[in-house]
N, C-alpha and C positions, 0 to 999 in steps of 0.2 A: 589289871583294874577290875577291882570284883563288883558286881552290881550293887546297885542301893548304897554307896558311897559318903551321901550326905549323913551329917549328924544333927540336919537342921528340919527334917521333914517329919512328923508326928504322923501317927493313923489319923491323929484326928485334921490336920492341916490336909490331906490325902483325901479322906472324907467328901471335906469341902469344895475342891478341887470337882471332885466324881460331882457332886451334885449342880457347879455349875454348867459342867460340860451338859446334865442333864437339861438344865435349862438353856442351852442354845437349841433346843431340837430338832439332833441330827443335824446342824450346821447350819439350818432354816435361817435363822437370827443372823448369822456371820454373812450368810452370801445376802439376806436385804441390806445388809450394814455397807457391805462391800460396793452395792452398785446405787446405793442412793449415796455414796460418798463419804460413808461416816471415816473410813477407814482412812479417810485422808487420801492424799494424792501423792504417789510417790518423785522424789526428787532426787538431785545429784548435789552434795555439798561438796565444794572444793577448799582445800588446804596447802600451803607451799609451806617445806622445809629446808631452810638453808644451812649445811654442814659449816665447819670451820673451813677455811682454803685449804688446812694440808690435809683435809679427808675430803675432798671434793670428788665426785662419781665422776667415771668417763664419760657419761651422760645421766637425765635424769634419772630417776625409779618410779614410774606410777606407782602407786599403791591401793587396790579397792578392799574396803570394808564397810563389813556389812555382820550386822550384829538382829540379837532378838528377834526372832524368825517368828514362833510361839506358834507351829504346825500344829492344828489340833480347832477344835470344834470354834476358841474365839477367834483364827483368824481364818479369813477364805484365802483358798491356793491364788486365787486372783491376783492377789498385792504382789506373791512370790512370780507369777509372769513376769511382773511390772516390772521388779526388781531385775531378773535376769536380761529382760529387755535392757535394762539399762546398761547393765553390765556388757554386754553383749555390743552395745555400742561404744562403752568405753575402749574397751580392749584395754585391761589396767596390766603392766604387766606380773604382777601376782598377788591375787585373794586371802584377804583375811579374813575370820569368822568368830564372831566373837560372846558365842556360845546362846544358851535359851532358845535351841532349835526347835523343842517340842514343849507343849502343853500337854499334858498326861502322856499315855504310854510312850514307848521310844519308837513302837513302830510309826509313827507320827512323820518320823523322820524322813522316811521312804516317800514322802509328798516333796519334798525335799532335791531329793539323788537326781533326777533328769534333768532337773535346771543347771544343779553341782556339774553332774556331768558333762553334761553341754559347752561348761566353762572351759576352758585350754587358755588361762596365761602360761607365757614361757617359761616361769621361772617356780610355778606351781602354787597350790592350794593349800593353806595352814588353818587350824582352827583349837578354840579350846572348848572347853567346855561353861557352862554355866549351871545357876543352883538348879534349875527347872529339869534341868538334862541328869542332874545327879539324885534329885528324887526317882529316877525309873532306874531301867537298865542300859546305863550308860557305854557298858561293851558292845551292846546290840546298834546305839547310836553311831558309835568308830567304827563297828562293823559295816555297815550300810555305808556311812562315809567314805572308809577305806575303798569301797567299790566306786563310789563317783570320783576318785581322784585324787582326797581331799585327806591329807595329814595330821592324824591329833597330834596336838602339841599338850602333853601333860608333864610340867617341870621339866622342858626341856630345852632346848635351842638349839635352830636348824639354819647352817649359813648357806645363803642363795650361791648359785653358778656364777663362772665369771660372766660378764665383767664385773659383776655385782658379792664377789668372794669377800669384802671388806665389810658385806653387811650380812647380820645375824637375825631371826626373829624370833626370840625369846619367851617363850609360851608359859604361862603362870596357871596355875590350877583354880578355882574360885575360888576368892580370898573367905567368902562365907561360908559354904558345904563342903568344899573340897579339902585334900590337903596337900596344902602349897608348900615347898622345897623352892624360895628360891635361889641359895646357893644351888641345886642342878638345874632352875631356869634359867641361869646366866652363866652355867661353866661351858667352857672353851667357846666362848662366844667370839665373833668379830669384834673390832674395833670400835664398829659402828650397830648401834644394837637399835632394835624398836622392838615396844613391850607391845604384849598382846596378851589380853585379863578380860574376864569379864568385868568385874564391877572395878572404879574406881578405888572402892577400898583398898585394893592389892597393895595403893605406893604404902600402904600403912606398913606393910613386912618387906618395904625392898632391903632394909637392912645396909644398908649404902650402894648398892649396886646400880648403876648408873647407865640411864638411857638415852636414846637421841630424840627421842620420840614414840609418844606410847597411844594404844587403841583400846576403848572400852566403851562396854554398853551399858545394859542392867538397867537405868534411869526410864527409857522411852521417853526422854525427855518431860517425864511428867503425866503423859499421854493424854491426859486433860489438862489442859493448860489453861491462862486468861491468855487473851491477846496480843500480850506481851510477853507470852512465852513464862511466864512464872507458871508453875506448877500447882493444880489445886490441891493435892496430898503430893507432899515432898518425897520422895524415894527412899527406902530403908538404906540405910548406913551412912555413916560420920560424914566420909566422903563423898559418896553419892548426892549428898542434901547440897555439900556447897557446887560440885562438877556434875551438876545435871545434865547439862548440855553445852555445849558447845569447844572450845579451844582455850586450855585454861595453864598458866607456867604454874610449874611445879619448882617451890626453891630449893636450889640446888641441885638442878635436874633438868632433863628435858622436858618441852609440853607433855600436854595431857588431852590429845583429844575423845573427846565424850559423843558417841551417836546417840539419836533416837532411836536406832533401831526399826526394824522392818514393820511388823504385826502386834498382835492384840491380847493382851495378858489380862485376865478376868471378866471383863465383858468387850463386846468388840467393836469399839468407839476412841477413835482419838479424835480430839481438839485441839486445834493451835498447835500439834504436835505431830507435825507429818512425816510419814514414814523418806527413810534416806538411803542413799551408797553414799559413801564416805569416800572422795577418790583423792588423795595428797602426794603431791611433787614432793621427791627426795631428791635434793640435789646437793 
């Protein structure tokens, strides 16, 4: 995986990026955001999947994800406590991630690693990547990763221990910067497969390849929302705009569930779009 990866990041988008970090000064801006509440309040959203009867598990599979981190000057480590606290109570038993760890550089990530590492489900740590991850140096990110635990999944598919051998999780590249192969995100997969993408776009190249259930961020639900959860600037991409948020069937397919995601992508403010764990019953 060679650094700088994306084919979507310009100097001059990069530019932009540096100038706003400038204007958070030194993270000033993030941590008032953080503790007069802008940052939202972190939560647990729950989801139940039910298999067909002849692939029924010998018991259920929690599932935690947890998506858009955005380590870096617009969010505060704060939120990332909140989060692992949750986690921490869930006891899910194995984590997803679902890329946009860092805002600017990849050492960003290393705010990251104590919380990852902290984590121990039985059945282990998966993640992919996102665009935000693939404008830096995304080796340096897996790198760091690979020390708290945590397995990049790029176009590829990793089936869990038993009892859980019937089920695959299926790691897709970003469907926007990266480059996605998903004939080897879904070879020699299980039976029972759950996708794992950043953005919703991805179902646009599954090519037919067929899931039971699938996890993706990218959206932040809008991160400025109305009160009803509608989005005041829609999210870049086809499908991003209509699977902003929430649990949405895919035809021909299995769902599509969509998080908000954790942190704070450009300024560090959400509304009506509170950061989440994602915890869904596989049964």
């Amino acid at each position: 995986m060679p650094p700088h990866r994306s084919k979507r990041y310009s100097r001059l988008r990069l530019g932009i990026q540096a100038m706003l970090d400038v204007a958070m000064l030194g993270g000033i801006v993030s941590a008032l955001s953080y503790h007069c509440g802008l940052h939202g309040r972190m939560g647990v959203t729950r989801y139940s999947v039910t298999l067909p009867a002849e692939r029924r598990l010998p018991r259920p599979l929690k599932i935690g994800f947890a998506s858009d981190f955005h380590a870096g000057r617009p969010t505060h480590p704060g939120i990332f406590a909140d989060l692992f606290a949750e986690i921490a109570e869930e006891q899910p038993d194995v984590l997803l991630l679902g890329g946009d760890y860092v805002t600017g550089p990849a050492r960003n990530a290393a705010l990251l690693c104590p919380g990852l590492a902290a984590c121990r489900p039985p059945l282990g740590k998966f993640a992919v990547f996102g665009n935000h991850d693939l404008s830096t140096d995304d080796q340096e990110i897996a790198r760091l990763f690979g020390e708290a635990g945590v397995a990049m999944l790029v176009n590829r598919a990793v089936t869990l221990p038993a009892p859980f051998d019937s089920v695959s999780i299926c790691g897709m590249d970003d469907p926007w910067t990266g480059e996605t192969d998903v004939d080897a995100a879904f070879a020699n997969a299980a039976e029972t497969r759950i996708l794992l993408v950043h953005a919703p776009d991805g179902l646009l190249l599954l090519n037919g390849h067929r899931y039971d259930i699938g996890f993706a961020g990218h959206t932040h639900g809008g991160q400025i929302a109305l009160p009803d959860g509608t989005p005041l600037v829609m999210p870049r991409g086809p499908l991003s705009r209509p699977y902003y948020y929430a649990r949405f069937p895919v035809p021909g397919n299995g769902d599509l569930i969509v998080s908000r995601g954790v942190g704070c992508s450009g300024i560090p403010v959400r509304i009506n779009a509170d950061p989440e764990l994602v915890i869904c019953t596989l049964q």
